[in-house]
C-alpha positions as CSV (number, residue, x, y, z in Angstrom):
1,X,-13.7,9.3,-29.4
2,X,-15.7,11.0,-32.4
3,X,-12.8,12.1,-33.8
4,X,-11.6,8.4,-34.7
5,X,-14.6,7.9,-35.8
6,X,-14.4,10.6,-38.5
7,X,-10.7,9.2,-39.3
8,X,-11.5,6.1,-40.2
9,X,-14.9,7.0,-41.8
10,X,-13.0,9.2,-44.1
11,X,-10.8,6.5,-45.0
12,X,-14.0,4.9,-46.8
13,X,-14.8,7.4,-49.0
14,X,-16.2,5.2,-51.5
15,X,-18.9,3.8,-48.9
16,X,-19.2,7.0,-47.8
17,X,-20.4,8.5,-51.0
18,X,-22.8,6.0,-51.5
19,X,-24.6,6.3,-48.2
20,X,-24.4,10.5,-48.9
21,X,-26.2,9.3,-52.3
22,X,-28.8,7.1,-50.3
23,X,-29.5,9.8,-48.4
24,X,-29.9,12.4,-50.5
25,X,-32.3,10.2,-52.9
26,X,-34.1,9.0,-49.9
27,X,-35.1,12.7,-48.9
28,X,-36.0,13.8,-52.2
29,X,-38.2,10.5,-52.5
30,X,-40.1,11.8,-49.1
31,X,-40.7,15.3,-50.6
32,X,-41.9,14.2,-53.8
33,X,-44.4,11.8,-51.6
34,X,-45.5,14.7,-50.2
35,X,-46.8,16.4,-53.0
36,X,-48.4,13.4,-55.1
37,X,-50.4,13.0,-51.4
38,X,-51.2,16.7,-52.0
39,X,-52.8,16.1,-55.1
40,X,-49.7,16.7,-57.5
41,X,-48.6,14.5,-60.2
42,X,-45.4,12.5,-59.7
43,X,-43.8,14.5,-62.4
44,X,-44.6,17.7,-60.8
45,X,-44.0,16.5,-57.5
46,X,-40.3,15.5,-58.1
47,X,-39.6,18.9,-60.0
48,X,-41.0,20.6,-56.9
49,X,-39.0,18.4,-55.0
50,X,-36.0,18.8,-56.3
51,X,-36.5,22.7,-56.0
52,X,-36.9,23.0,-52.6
53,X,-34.6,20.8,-52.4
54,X,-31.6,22.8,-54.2
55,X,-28.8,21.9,-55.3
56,X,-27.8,18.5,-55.2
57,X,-24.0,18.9,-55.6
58,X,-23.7,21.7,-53.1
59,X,-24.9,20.0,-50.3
60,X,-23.0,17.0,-51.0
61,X,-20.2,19.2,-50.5
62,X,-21.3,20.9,-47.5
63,X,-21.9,17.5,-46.2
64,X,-18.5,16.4,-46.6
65,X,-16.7,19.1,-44.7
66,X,-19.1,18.9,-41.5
67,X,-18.2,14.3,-42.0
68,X,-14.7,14.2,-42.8
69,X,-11.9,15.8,-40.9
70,X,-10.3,18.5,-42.9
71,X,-9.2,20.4,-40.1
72,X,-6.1,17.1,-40.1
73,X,-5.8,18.3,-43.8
74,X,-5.1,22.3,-43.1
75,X,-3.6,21.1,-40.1
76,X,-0.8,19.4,-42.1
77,X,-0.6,22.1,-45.3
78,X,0.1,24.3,-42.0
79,X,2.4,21.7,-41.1
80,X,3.9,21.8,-44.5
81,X,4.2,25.5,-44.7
82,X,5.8,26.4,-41.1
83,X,8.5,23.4,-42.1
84,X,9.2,25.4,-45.2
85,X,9.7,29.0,-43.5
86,X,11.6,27.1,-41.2
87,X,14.1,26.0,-43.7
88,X,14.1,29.2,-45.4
89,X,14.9,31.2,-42.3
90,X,17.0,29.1,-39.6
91,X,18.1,32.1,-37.5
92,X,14.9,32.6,-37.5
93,X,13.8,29.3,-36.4
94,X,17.0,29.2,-33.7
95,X,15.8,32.4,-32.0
96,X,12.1,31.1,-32.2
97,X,12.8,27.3,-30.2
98,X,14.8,29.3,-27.8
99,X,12.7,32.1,-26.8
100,X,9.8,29.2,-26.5
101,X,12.4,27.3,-24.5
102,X,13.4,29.9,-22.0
103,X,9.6,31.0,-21.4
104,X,8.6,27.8,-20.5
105,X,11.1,27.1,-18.2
């Protein structure tokens, strides 16, 4: 079940962001060995490095919306929402659960 895995990794954030961290400082560390092998000196190297690399903050943030679930966040601010047109139009909602009532019959 992957998607109990992503529930209760998201639940250690914390963790979480410090193996993203790891990670991230571990790849950059490979680049930059890279170029010193290449003949470039460490300060160069890790500028390059970090170039190619981009932005830092950006793909942390890419990486947390592929690793945590945020389709259970929208799917409760849509939760949220439909409760809330609901209240606001009950004759609305009445005709709605009946229709979906009588077609499934």
């Amino acid at each position: 079940m992957p998607w109990l895995n992503r529930l209760v990794a998201s639940l250690r954030k914390n963790r979480l962001e410090d193996q993203l961290d790891d990670e991230l400082e571990f790849h950059l560390e490979m680049r930059t060995e890279e170029f010193i092998a290449g003949g470039m000196t460490p300060d160069e190297a890790r500028y390059r490095a970090q170039r190619i690399f981009g932005n830092q903050l950006l793909l942390k943030e890419r990486t947390r919306e592929v690793d945590t679930i945020a389709w259970i966040e929208t799917l409760v601010q849509d939760l949220r929402y439909a409760s809330r047109m609901l209240v606001k139009n009950p004759g609305f909602a009445c005709v709605a659960v009946l229709t979906l009532g009588i077609t499934q019959k």
